[in-house]
C-alpha positions as CSV (number, residue, x, y, z in Angstrom):
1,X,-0.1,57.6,11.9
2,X,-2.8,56.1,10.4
3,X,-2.6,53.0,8.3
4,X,-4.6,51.2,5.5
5,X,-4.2,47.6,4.3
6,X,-4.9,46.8,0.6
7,X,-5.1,42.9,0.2
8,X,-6.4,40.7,3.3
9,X,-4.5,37.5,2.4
10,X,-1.9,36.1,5.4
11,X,0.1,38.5,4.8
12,X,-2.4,41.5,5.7
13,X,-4.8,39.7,8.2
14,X,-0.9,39.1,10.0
15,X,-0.5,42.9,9.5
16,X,-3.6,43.8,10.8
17,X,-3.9,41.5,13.7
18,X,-0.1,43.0,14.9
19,X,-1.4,46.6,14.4
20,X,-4.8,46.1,16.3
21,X,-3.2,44.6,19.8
22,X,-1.2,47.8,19.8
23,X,2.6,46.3,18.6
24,X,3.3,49.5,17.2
25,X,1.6,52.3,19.3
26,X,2.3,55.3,17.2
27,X,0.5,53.4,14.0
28,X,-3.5,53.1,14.2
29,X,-5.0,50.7,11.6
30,X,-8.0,52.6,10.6
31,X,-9.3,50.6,7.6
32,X,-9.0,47.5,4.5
33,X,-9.8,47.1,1.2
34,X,-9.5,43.8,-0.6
35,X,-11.1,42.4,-3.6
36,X,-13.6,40.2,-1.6
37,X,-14.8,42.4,0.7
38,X,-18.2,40.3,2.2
39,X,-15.0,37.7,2.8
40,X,-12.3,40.6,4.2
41,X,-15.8,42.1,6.4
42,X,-16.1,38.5,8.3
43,X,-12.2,38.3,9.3
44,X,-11.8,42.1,10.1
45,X,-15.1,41.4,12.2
46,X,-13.0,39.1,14.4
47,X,-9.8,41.6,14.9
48,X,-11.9,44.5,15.7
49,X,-15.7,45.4,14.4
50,X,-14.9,48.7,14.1
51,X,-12.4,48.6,11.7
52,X,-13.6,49.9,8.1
53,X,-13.7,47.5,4.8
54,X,-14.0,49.8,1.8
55,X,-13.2,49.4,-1.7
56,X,-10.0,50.4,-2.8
57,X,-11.0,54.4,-3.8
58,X,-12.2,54.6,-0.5
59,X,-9.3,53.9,1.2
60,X,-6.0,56.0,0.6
61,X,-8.4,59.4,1.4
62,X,-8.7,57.7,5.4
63,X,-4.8,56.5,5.7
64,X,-1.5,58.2,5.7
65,X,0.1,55.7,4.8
66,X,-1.0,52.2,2.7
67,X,0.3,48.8,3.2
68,X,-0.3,46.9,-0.5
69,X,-0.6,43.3,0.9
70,X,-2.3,42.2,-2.3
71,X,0.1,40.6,-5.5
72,X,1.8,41.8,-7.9
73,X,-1.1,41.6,-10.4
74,X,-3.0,44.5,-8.1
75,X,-0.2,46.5,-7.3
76,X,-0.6,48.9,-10.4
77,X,-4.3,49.9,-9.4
78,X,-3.6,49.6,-5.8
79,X,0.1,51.9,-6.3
80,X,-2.1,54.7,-8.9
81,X,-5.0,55.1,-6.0
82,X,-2.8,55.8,-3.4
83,X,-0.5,57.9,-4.8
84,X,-2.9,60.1,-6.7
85,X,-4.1,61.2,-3.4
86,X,-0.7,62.2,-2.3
87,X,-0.7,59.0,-0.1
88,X,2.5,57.0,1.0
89,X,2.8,53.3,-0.1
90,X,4.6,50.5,1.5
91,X,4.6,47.7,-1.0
92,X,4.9,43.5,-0.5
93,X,4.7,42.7,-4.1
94,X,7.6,44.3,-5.6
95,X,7.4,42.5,-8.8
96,X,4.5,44.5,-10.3
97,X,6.5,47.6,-10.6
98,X,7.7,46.5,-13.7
99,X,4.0,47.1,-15.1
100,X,3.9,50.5,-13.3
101,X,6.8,52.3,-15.6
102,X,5.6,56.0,-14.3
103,X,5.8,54.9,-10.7
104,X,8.5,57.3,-9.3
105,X,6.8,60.1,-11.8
106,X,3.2,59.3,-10.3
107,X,5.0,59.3,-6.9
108,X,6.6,62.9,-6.8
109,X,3.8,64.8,-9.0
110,X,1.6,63.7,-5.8
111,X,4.5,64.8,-3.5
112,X,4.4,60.8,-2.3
113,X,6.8,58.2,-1.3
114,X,6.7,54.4,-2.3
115,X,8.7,51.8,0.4
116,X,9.7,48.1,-0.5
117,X,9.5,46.1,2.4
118,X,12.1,44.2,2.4
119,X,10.4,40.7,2.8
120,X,12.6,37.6,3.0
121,X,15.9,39.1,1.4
122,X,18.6,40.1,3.8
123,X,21.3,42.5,3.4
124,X,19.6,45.4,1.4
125,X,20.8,48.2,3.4
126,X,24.5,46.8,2.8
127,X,23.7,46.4,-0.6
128,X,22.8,50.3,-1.0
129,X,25.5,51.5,0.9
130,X,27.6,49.4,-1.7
131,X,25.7,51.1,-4.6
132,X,27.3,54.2,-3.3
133,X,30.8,52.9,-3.8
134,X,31.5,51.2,-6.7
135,X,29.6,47.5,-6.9
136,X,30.7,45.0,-9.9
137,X,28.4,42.8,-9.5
138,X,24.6,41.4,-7.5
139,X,23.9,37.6,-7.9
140,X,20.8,36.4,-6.4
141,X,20.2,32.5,-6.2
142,X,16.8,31.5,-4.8
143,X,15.6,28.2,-4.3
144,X,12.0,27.2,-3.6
145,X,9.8,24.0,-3.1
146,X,8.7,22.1,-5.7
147,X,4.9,22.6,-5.5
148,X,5.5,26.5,-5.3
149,X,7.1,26.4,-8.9
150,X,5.5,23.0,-10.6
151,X,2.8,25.6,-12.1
152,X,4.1,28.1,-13.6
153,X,3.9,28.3,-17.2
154,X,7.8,29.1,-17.6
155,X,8.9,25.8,-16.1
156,X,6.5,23.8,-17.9
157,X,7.4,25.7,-21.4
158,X,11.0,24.6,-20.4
159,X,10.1,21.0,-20.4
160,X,10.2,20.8,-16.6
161,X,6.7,19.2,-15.9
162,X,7.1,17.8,-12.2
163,X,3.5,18.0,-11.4
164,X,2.7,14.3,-11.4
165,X,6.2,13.3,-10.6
166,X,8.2,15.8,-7.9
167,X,12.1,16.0,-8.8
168,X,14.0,14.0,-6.3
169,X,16.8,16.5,-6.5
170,X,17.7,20.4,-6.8
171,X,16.8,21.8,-10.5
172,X,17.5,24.9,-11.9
173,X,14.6,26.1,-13.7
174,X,16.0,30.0,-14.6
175,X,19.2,31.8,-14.7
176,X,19.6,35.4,-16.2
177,X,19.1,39.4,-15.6
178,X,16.6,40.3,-12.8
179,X,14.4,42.1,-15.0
180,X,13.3,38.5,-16.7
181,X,12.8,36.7,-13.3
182,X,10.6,39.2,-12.7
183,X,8.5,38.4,-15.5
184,X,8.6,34.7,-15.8
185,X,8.0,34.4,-12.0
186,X,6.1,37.9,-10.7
187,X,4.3,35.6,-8.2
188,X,7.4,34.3,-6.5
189,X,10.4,37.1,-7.3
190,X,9.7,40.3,-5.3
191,X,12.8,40.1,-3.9
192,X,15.0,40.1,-7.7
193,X,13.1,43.5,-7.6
194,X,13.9,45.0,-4.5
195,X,17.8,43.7,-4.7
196,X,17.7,45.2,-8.5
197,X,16.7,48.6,-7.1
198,X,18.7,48.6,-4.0
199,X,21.8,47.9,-6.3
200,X,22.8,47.9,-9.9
201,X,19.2,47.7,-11.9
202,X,17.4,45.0,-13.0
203,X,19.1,44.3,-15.8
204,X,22.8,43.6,-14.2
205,X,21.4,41.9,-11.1
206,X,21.8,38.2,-12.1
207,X,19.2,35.8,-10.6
208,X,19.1,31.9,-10.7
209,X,15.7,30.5,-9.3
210,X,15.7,26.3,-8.2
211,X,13.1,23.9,-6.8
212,X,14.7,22.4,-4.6
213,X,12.8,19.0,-2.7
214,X,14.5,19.2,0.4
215,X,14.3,22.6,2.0
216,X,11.3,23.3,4.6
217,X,11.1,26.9,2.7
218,X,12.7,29.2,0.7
219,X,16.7,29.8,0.5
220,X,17.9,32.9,-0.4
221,X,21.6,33.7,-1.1
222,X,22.8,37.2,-2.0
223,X,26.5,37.2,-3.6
224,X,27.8,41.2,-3.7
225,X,30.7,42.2,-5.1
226,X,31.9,45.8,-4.5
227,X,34.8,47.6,-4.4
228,X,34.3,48.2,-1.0
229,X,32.9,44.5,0.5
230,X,32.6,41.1,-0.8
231,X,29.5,39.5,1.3
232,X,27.7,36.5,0.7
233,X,24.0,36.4,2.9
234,X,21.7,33.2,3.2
235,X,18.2,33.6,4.3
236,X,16.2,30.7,5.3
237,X,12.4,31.4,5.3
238,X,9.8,29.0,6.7
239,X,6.3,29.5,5.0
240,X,3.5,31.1,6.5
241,X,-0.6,29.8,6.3
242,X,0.2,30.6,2.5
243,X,3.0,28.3,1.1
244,X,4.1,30.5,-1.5
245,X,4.7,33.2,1.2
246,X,7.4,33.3,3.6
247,X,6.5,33.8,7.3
248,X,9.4,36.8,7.9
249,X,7.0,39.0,5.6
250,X,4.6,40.3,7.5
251,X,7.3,41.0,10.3
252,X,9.3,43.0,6.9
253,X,6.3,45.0,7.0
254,X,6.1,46.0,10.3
255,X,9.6,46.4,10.7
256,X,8.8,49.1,7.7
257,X,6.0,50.9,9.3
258,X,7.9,51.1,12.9
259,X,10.9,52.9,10.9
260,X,8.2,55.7,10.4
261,X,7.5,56.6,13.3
262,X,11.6,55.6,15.7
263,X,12.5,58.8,17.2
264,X,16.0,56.3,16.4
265,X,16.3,54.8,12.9
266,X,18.7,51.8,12.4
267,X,20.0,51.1,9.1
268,X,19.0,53.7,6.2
């Protein structure tokens, strides 16, 4: 199986440095695109110097599948090029589906499949299996470091302007439907996404989002509530070379493209 990368940031050199010394035999990373590529040339240069940097049209016709390691910002160019060529995407940056509303349209006129990795949020094949029963209700509660969140224009249109001054304790900067999170926060919610379309939409999932001063790295609590199961899952993340991204991601990824190719799947 042949596998691009779109986006060469930690997550995708990690990607791409795991693929070329042969982690997963049956998947051959054949080329990248990102939006520097005289930057993305000089790193892929030190992995392998055969590997191919191209710009993004170039890249779905030499893959079978593509790895969008980019944000969610990209992910509507990066999801319409592949999947117009009938090309398979697995995708990081979950929250820029919202701006791709013909996604799963685009996806079967091209007779192609789009895959959330599922990143640092545990318990989504349990949550889908749930979906299949009868599940009341999906809280998510997420809680970040302060300098991952002091930014964003939400917070400080809330009043919340901890830039000069970090909060000593937790504070909650959102609560409220998954759909919102997603749109106040698209650099820092992928996972609101994925639990809103492994379970009861993004408009029923509940998510609260807090910076929180003394956690190392993200927290991540899923609360499910199902006719058939009451869970509660924590997730600790440590960060990766990029703060704002959680180490277990690039692993998520992998984890996705070794599920294509298991002559024995676990979990659905």
């Amino acid at each position: 199986m042949k596998i691009g990368i779109a986006g060469f940031g930690s997550v995708g050199q990690s990607v791409a440095a795991a693929l070329t010394k042969g982690a997963i035999p049956e998947a051959e990373l054949v080329a990248i695109s990102a939006r520097d590529l005289d930057k993305a040339r000089t790193r892929a240069a030190l992995l392998n110097p055969a590997l191919q940097v191209v710009p993004l049209p170039e890249l779905a016709p030499l893959c079978d599948v593509v790895v969008e390691a980019a944000t969610g910002a990209s992910l509507p160019e990066i999801a319409t090029e592949v999947l117009r060529h009938g090309k398979d995407l697995i995708c990081v940056s979950a929250g820029g589906i919202l701006a791709i509303p013909d996604l799963e349209a685009l996806a079967r006129r091209h007779g192609a499949k789009v895959q959330i990795a599922s990143g640092t949020m545990p318990g989504l094949d349990l949550l889908r299996a749930a979906a299949e029963g009868t599940l009341h209700s999906v809280r998510l509660k997420s809680r970040s470091k302060p300098a991952t969140l002091v930014n964003e224009a939400y917070v400080l249109e809330q009043g919340l302007d901890f830039r000069t001054t970090p909060p000593t304790a937790p504070v909650k900067v959102f609560e409220g439907p998954a759909r919102m999170a997603a749109i106040h926060f698209p650099k820092h919610l992928n996972i609101a996404v994925a639990v809103s379309l492994a379970g009861i939409g993004l408009d029923r999932t509940i998510v609260e989002l807090w910076m929180d001063p003394h956690i190392p790295g993200a927290i991540s609590v899923l609360q499910i509530e199902a006719e058939e199961v009451s869970l509660t899952l924590e997730s600790r993340n440590l960060p990766s070379a990029n703060p704002k991204t959680s180490r277990i991601v690039a692993p998520s990824v992998l984890a996705a493209i070794r599920s294509r190719v298991a002559t024995i799947r676990v979990g659905s």
